[in-house]
N, C-alpha and C positions, 0 to 999 in steps of 0.2 A: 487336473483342476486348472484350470484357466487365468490369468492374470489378474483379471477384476475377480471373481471369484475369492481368491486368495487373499486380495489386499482388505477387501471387504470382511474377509476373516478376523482380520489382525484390527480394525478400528472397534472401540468397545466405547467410544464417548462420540459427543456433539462435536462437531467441526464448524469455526468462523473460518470463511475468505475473509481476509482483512483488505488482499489487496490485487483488485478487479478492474477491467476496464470494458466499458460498451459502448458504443456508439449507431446514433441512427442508421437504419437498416439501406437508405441509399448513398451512405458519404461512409460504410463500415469497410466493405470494400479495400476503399482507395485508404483510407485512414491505416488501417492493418499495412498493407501494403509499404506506404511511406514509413510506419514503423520497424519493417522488415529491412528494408533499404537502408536508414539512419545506422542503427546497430551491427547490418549484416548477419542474420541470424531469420532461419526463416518461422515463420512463427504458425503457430501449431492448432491456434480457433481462428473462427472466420469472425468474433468481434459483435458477434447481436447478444441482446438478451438473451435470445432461443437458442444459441449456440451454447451461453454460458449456463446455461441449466441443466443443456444436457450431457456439459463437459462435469460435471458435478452431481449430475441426482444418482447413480449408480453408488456414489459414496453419500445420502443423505445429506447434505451441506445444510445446514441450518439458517444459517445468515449467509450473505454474501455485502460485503462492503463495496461500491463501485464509487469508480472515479472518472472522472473527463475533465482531459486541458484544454483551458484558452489560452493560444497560442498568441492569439492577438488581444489588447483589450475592449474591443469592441465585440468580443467574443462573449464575454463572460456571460452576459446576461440570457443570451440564447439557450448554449450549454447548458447553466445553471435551469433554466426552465426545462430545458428536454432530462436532464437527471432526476427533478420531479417528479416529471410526470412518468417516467419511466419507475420511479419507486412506486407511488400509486396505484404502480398494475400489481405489485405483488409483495406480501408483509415479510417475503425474505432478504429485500435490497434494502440498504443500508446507503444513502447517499453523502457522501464528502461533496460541498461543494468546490466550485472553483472562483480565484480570485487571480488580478494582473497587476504587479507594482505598479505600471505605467496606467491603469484606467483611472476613470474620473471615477469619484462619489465611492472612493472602497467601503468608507462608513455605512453608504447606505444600502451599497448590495450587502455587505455582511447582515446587517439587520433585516432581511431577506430570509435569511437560512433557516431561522425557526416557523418559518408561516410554511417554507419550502421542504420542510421536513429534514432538514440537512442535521448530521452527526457533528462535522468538522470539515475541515478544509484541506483539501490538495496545491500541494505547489510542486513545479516541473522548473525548474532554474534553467537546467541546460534547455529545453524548448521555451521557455519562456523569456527567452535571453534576459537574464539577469542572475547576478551572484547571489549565493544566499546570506551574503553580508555585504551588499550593495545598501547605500542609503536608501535607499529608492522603496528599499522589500521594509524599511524599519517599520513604516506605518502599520504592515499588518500583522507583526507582531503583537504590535503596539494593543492593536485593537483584538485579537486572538487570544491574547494572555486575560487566563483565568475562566477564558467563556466559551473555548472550543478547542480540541484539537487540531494540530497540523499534523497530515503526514506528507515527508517530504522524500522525491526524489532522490536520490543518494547516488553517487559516484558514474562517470564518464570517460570513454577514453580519448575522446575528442576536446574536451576543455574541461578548465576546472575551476567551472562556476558552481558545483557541488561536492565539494569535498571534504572530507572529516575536518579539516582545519578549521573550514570557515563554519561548519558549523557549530561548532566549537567557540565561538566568538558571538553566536545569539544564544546558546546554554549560558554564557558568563552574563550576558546582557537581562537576560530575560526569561530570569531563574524559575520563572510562577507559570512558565508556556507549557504547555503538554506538547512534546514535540515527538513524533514517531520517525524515525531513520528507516526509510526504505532499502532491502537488497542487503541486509547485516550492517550497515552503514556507511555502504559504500560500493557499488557494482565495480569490480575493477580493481577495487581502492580494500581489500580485506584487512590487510594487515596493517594500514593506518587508523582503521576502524577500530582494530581491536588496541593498538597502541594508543589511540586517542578519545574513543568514544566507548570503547566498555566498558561498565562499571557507572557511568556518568545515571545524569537523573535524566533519563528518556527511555521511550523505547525501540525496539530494531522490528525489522518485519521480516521473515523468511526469505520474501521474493525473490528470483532471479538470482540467485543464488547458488543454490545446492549441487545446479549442472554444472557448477564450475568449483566448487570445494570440494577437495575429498574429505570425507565425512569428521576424521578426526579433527578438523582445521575448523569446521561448522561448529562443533561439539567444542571446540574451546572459546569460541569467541563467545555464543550462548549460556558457556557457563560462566565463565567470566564477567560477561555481563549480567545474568543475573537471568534465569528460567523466569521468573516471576514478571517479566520485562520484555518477552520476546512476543511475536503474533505470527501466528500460520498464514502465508500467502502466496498466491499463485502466479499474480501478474497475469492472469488471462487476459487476452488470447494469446498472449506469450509463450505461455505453456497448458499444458489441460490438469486438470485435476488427479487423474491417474499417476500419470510422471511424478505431478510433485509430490506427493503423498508417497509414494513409491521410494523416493528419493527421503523423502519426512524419515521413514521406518527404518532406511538404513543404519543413523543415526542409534549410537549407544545411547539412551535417554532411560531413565525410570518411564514406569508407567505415570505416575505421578508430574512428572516434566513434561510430557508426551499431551497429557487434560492442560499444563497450566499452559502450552503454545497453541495448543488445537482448539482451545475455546473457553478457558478459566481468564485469560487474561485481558482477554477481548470483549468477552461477557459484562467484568469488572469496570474496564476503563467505558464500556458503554452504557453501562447500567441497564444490560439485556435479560431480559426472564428467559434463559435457556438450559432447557433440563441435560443431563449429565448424557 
């Protein structure tokens, strides 16, 4: 029996991507690329929509959640339109949009995001150069609390404009925010994740992750922080569907824990009609 084969054996529920990335089909390229190069890590999809469907339909993927940074804020409004209309080809994308401490009018691109179809909102701190408790980022807390989710980039080894600390400092601020921790809550950064941010009121995403935990160190922070609270993610084209799923099963979990990361929890906080 075959790999895919196998793994396909072993999934008996619906799966959410919570956590995706795509980009236009002539800038995906170079974009993937410059991703590869930043981290040193060579990355495993080539970054279109077509790619990510088909790194995923062999496992049924039900939802898929995607994301795009502006790097710049003159960016935002571009992006934020190409993730649009990239949802609009198909009722499995789920789009986060994006936002820049530094752009003008954040009020009124947010007020954007419901006509745009947008879920919630992406922030990249380390690419977006800005701390995640920089003054500068308070405003869109400000305006996020209560009316969207954020998920946020989490940990770096190159700077520490995301780190469990400071994030830690907009949970105390801005107790009513849905805040998602990308990477267990922290790429890099595990075990101040789990020293500082497990257990708290947010939630953590799988991503980028599990190739660098051994399974038992995954399995404590998760429980620790709480099954009920965690989201299945892949960080495409970082990684493919296979792997991380692969790496998902390793993990000692109930089958019970196993539905509420793969797609009870993600379902809930989106208020998704998604059968079991």
């Amino acid at each position: 029996m075959n790999q895919t084969k196998a793994l396909q054996e072993r999934i008996s529920c619906s799966i959410i991507d919570f956590h995706t990335h795509v980009f236009p089909e002539k800038v995906a390229e170079k974009a993937v690329q410059s991703i590869s190069d930043y981290y040193g890590l060579p990355m495993r999809g080539g970054g279109t929509v077509d790619g990510l469907f088909a790194s995923g339909e062999p496992f049924e993927i039900q939802r898929y959640v995607i994301h795009a940074t502006a790097t710049r804020p003159d960016q935002v409004r571009g992006i934020n339109d190409f993730l649009a209309e990239t949802c609009a080809l198909d009722d499995r994308l789920i789009g986060f949009g994006s936002l820049h401490p530094h752009m003008e009018d954040l009020e009124g691109e947010l007020a954007r995001f419901p006509a745009l179809g947008f879920r919630g909102l992406k922030l990249h701190p380390d690419f977006q150069d800005f701390a995640i408790d920089d003054p500068a980022a308070m405003p869109i807390y400000a305006l996020a609390q209560g009316r969207l989710p954020i998920l946020m980039h989490m940990g770096d080894e190159h700077r520490d404009g995301s780190t469990p600390q400071r994030l830690g400092v907009i949970l105390d601020r801005f107790p009513d925010l849905v805040l998602i921790a990308a990477h267990l809550g922290g790429y890099l950064m595990w075990d101040e994740s789990l020293r500082l941010l497990a257990g708290r009121k947010l939630y953590l995403d799988t991503s980028s992750s599990l190739e660098f935990l051994e399974p038992h160190k995954a399995v404590e922070i998760i429980r620790k922080h709480g099954t009920d609270r965690v989201l299945f993610g892949t960080d495409y084209p970082m990684w493919m569907h296979q792997d991380e799923l692969e790496r998902f099963f390793r993990l000692e979990l109930t089958g019970e824990e196993r539905e509420q990361i793969l797609w009870k929890n993600a379902a809930r906080l989106l208020e998704l009609e998604v059968g079991s």
